[in-house]
C-alpha positions as CSV (number, residue, x, y, z in Angstrom):
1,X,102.3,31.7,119.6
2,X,99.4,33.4,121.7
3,X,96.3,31.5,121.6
4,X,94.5,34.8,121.7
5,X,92.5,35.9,118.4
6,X,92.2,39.7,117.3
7,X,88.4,41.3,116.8
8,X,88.8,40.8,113.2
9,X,89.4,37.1,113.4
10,X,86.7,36.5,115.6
11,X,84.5,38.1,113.4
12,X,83.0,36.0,110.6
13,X,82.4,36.9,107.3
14,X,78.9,37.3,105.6
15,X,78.2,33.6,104.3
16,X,78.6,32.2,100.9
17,X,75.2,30.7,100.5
18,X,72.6,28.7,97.9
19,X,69.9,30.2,97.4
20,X,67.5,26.8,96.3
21,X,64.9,28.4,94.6
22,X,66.6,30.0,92.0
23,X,69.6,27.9,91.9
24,X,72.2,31.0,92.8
25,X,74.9,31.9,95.2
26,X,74.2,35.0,97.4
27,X,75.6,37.4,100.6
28,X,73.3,39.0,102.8
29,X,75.4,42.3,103.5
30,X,73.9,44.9,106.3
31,X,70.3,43.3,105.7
32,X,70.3,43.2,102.0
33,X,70.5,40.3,99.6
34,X,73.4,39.9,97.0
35,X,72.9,37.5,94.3
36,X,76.1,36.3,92.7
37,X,75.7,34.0,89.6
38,X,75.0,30.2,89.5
39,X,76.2,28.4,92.8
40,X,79.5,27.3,93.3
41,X,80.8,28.5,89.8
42,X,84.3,30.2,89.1
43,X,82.4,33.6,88.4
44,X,79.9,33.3,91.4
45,X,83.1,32.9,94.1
46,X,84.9,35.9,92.2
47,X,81.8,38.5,92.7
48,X,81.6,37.2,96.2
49,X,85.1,37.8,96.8
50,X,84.8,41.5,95.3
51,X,81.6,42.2,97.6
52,X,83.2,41.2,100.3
53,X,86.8,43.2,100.0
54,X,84.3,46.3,99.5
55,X,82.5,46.0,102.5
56,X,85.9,45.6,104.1
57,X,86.9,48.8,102.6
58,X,84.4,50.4,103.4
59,X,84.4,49.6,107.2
60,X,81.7,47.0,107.3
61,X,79.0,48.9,106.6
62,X,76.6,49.7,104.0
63,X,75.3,53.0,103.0
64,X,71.7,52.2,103.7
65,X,72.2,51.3,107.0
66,X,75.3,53.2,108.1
67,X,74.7,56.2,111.1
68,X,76.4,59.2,111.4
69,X,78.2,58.4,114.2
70,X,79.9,55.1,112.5
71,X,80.5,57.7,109.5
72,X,82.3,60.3,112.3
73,X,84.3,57.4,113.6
74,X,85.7,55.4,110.2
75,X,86.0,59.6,109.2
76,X,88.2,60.6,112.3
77,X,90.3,57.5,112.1
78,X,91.2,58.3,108.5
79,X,92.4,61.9,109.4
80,X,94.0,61.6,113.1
81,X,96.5,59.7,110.4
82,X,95.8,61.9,107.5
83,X,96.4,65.1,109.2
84,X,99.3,64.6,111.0
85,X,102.7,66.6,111.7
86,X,106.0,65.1,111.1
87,X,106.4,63.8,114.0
88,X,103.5,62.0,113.9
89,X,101.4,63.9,116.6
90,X,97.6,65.1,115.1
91,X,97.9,68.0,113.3
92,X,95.7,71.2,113.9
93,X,93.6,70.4,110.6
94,X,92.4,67.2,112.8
95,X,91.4,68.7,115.4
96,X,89.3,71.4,113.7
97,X,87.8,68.8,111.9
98,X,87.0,67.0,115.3
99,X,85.8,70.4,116.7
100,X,83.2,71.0,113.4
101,X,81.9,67.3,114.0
102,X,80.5,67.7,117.2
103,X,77.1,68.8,116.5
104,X,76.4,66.1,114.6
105,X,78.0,63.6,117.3
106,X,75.3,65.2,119.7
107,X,72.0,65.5,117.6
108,X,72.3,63.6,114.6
109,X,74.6,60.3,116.4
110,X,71.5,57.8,115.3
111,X,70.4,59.3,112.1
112,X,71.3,57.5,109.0
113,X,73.4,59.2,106.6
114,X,70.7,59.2,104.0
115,X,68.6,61.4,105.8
116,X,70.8,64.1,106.8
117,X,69.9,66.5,104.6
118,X,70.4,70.7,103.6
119,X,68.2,71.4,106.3
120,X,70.2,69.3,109.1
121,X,73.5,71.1,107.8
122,X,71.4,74.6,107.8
123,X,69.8,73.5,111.7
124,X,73.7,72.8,112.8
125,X,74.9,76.3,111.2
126,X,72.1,78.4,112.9
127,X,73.5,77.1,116.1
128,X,76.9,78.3,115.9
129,X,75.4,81.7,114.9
130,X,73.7,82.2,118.2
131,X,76.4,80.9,119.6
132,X,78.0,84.0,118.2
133,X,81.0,82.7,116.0
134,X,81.9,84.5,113.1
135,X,80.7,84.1,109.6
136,X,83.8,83.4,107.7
137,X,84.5,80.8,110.7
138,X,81.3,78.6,110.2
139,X,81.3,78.9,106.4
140,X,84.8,76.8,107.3
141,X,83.0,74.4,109.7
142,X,80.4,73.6,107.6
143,X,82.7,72.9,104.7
144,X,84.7,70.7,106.7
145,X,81.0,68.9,107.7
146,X,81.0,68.2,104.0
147,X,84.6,67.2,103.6
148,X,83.5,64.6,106.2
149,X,80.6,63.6,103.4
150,X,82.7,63.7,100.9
151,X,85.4,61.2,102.3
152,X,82.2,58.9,102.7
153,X,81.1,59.4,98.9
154,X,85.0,58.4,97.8
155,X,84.7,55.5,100.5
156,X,81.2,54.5,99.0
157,X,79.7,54.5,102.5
158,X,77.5,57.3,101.3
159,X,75.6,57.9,98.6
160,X,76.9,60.2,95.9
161,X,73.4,62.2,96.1
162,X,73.5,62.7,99.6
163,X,76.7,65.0,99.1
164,X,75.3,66.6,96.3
165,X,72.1,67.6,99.0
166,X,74.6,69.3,101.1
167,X,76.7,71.0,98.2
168,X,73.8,72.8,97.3
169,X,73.8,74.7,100.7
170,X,75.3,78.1,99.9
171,X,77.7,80.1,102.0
172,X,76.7,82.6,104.8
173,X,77.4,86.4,102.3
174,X,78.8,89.2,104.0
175,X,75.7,91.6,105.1
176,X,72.8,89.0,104.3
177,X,73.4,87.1,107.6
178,X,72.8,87.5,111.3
179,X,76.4,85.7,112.1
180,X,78.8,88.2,113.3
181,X,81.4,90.1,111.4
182,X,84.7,90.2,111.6
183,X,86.7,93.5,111.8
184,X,90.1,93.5,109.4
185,X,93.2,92.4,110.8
186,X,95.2,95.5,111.4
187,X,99.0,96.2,112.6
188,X,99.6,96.1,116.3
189,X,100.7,99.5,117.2
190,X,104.7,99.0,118.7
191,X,103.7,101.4,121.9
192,X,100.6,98.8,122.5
193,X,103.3,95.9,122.3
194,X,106.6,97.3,124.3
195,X,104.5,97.8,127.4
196,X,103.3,94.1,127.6
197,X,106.9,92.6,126.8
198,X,108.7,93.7,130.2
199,X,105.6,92.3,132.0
200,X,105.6,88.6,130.3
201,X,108.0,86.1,130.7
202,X,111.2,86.4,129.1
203,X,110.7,83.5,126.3
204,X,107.5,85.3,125.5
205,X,109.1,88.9,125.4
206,X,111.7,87.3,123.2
207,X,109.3,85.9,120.8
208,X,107.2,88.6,120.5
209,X,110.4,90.8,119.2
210,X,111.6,88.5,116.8
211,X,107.9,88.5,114.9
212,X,108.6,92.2,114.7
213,X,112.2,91.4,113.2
214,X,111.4,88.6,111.0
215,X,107.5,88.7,109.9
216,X,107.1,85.3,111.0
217,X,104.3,83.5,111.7
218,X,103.3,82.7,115.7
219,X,102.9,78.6,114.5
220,X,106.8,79.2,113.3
221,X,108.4,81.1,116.0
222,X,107.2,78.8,118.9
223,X,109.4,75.9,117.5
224,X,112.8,77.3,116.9
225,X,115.2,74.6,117.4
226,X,118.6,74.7,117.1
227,X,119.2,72.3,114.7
228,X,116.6,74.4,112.3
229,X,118.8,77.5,112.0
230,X,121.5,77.9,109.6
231,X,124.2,80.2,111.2
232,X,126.9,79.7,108.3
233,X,126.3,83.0,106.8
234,X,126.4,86.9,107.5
235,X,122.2,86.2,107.5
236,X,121.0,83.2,109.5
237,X,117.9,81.2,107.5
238,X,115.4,79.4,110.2
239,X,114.2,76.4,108.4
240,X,111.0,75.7,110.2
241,X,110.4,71.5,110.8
242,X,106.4,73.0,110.5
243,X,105.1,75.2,108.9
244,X,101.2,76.4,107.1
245,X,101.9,75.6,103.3
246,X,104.4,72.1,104.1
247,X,101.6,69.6,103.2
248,X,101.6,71.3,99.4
249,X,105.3,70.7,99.3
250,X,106.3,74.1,99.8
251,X,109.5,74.9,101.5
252,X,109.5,78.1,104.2
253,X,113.0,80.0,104.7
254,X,112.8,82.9,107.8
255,X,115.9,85.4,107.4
256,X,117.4,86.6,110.5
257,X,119.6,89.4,110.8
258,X,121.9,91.0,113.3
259,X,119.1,92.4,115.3
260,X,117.2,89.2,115.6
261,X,120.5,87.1,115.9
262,X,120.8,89.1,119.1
263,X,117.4,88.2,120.0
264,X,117.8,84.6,119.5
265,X,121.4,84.0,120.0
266,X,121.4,83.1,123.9
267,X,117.9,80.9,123.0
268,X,120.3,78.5,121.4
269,X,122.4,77.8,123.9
270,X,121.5,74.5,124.3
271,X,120.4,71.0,122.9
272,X,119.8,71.1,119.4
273,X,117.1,69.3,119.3
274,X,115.4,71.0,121.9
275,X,112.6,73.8,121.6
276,X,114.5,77.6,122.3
277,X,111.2,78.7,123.7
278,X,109.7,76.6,126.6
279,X,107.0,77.1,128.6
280,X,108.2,75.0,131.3
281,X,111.1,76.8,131.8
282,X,109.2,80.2,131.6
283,X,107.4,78.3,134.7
284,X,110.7,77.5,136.5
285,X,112.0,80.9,136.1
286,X,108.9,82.3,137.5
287,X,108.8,80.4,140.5
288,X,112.2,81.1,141.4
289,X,112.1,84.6,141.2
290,X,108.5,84.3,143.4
291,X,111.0,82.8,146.0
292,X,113.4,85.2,146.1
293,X,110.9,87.7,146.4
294,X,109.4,86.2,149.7
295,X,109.0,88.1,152.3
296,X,108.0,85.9,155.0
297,X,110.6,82.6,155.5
298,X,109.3,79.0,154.1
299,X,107.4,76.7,156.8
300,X,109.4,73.3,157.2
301,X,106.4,71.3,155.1
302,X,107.1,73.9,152.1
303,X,110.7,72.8,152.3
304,X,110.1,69.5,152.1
305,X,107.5,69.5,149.1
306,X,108.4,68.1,145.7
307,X,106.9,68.3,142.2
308,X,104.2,66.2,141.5
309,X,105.6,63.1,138.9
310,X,102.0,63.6,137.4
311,X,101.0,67.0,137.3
312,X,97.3,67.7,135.8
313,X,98.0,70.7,133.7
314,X,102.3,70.0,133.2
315,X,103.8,72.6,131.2
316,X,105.2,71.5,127.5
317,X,108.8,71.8,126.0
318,X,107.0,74.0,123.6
319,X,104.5,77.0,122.9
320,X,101.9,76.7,120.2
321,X,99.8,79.5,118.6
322,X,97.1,78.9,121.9
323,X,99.5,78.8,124.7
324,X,101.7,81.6,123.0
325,X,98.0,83.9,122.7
326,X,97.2,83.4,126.0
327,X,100.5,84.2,127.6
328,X,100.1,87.5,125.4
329,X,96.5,87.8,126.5
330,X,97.9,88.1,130.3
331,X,100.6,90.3,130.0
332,X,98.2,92.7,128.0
333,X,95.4,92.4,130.9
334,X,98.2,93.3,133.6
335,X,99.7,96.4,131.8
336,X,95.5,97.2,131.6
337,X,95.5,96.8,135.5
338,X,98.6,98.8,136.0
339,X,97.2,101.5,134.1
340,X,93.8,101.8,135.3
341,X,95.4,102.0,139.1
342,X,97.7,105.2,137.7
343,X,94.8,106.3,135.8
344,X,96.1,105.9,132.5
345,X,94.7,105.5,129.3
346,X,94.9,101.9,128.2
347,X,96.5,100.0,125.5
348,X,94.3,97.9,122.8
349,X,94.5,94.4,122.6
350,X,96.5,92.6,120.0
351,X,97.3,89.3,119.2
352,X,100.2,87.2,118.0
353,X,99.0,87.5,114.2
354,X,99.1,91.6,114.3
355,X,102.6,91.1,114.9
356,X,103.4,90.1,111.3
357,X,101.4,92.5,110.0
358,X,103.4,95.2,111.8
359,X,106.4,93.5,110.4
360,X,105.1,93.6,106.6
361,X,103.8,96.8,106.5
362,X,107.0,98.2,108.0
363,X,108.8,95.9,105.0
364,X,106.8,97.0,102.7
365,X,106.9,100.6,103.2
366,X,110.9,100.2,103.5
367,X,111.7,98.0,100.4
368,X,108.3,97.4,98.3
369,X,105.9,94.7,97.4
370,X,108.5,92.0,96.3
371,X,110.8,92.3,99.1
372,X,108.2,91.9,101.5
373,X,106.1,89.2,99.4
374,X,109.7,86.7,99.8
375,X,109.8,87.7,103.3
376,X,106.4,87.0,104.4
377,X,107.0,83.5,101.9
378,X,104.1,84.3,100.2
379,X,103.4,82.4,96.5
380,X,101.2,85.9,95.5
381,X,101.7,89.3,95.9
382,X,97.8,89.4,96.5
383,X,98.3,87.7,99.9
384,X,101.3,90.3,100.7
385,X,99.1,93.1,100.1
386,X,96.5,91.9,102.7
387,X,99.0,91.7,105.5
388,X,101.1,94.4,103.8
389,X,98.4,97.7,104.5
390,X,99.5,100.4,102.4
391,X,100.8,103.4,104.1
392,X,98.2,105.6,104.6
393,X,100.3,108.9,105.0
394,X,102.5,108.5,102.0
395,X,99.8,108.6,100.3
396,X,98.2,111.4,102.1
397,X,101.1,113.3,101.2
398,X,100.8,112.2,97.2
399,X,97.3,112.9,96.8
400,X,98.2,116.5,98.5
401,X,100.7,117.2,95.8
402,X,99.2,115.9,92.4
403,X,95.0,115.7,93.5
């Protein structure tokens, strides 16, 4: 066996002590005196025992004394494992969480919890106003602050007043703020979005039509896998490994039909385990086609160059909702570039998300609210109708005839 100890083995407990004067047994935990009951009896080693496995618990600290920055790190070692996909890898919930905890890593590190306070939490959100991030955004952030607050309450590392300071904190309200609106999340318009699909990469161009087809989600459509799409009947059903509502137990089913089994037919051509849409082959493809449109012939040294084992910035097996914006974001600013050199009016941006709304307001005008509410694999028709707009001439043309 390895002679060589772990941290917490080298680490010794607080001590089990007599205190003369008064005849008892006490701990000194994080500077503060513990008496236990008279020395050495059955009752005094019991409380000692349940002092100790709470300071254990709690990461072997104390309220009084504990900082914000040993709060952030016991915090963010509970959730990397907490908020997690599947497959183990950190889930996007973490890394918000990470993202909203900055602040306080940078200004408040050294401060005891005690004394952060409403007006710490209210100096943190005026900073992410100026910075110019949107209301309903940092009313999120600063929730997730006190989610962080609220795990140290449960944990007792923080005092249950302390939270109940920062609860009392009330949201940013629509039109009695300085942080910026958002405008509502409309449809992309179909002749914004043909245009930037021949100029993208064909994984991309592929995905972006099967939103249109299928009203799915941009987080669901990056990770088709063959093994998550059941082709056994007339309609295929894509089963999504991921997906927004999984960690309440809900199950997501995506219909496909002949259209979009076109679409993603020659996409599963190959492992089943393997992601149908991949960035590093979109790379590949593009750098192939960049030399066989070379004009001039390669030098000897660009014939012998190899990939690099390491690369910096490699390319994944996968998109996620980023990666699959961005690649969107491009195409739209080339088809932008094209245009203003024929002096063309340009398109508007749009973004993966519009996509689905295009797709349920199409449903919805087609087949009504229920149809498009299973679809979209919403729980309420209330959500539906937020994605779902209304159609605005039909009901043009009914107000003509009976207002």
């Amino acid at each position: 066996m390895s002679s060589t100890k772990t941290r917490y083995q080298t680490t010794k407990f607080p001590s089990y002590r007599h205190h003369r004067s008064s005849g008892q047994a006490v701990v000194s935990l994080a500077g503060r005196d513990h008496y236990l009951g008279r020395f050495n009896s059955a009752e005094s080693h019991r409380e000692y025992d349940r002092l100790i496995a709470e300071w254990l618990a709690g990461g072997r600290h104390h309220a009084a004394t504990l900082r914000i920055c040993e709060l952030l790190r016991a915090y963010l070692e509970h959730a990397k494992s907490y908020y997690r996909n599947p497959d183990g890898s950190p889930g996007k919930e973490f890394v918000d969480m990470r993202q909203s905890a900055i602040p306080l890593a940078e200004q408040y590190s050294r401060l005891p919890v005690t004394r952060f306070g409403p007006l710490a939490l209210k100096a943190v959100r005026q900073q992410w106003v100026e910075r110019g991030l949107a209301r309903r955004h940092i009313n999120q952030k600063i929730n997730r602050i006190r989610r962080i607050f609220r795990w140290g309450v449960e944990n007792e590392l923080v005092p249950a007043d302390v939270l109940r300071a920062l609860e009392a904190v009330a949201p940013l309200r629509m039109g009695r703020t300085d942080a910026r609106e958002t405008e509502p999340i409309e449809p992309a318009d179909e002749a914004d979005v043909l245009p930037v699909m021949q100029l993208v990469s064909r994984q991309v161009a592929a995905m972006v039509q099967l939103q249109l087809l299928t009203a799915a989600r941009p987080g669901e459509i990056v990770l088709i896998r063959p093994m998550d799409v059941d082709r056994t009947e007339e309609v295929w059903i894509y089963r999504p490994a991921r997906h927004k509502t999984a960690y309440r137990g809900h199950s997501r089913e995506i219909y496909i039909g002949p259209e979009g089994q076109r679409v993603l037919a020659p996409w599963l051509l190959r492992d089943a385990r393997s992601y149908c849409f991949s960035p590093r082959e979109a790379e590949q493809e593009r750098y192939a086609l960049r030399r066989q449109q070379r004009q001039t012939p390669m030098t000897p040294n660009h014939k012998k160059r190899k990939p690099k084992s390491k690369p910096k910035h490699a390319k994944r097996d996968a998109y996620d909702r980023d990666s699959y914006r961005r690649a969107i974001e491009y195409g739209i600013r080339l088809v932008k570039r094209e245009r203003a050199q024929q002096n063309q009016p340009p398109i508007k941006r749009w973004t993966p998300h519009q996509l689905r709304h295009t797709a349920a307001t199409k449903l919805r005008k087609q087949h009504g609210l229920d149809a498009a509410q299973k679809i979209l694999g919403h729980r309420s028709a209330d959500v539906t109708q937020i994605y779902a707009e209304v159609d605005r001439q039909r009901a043009i043309e009914i107000m003509s005839q009976t207002g």
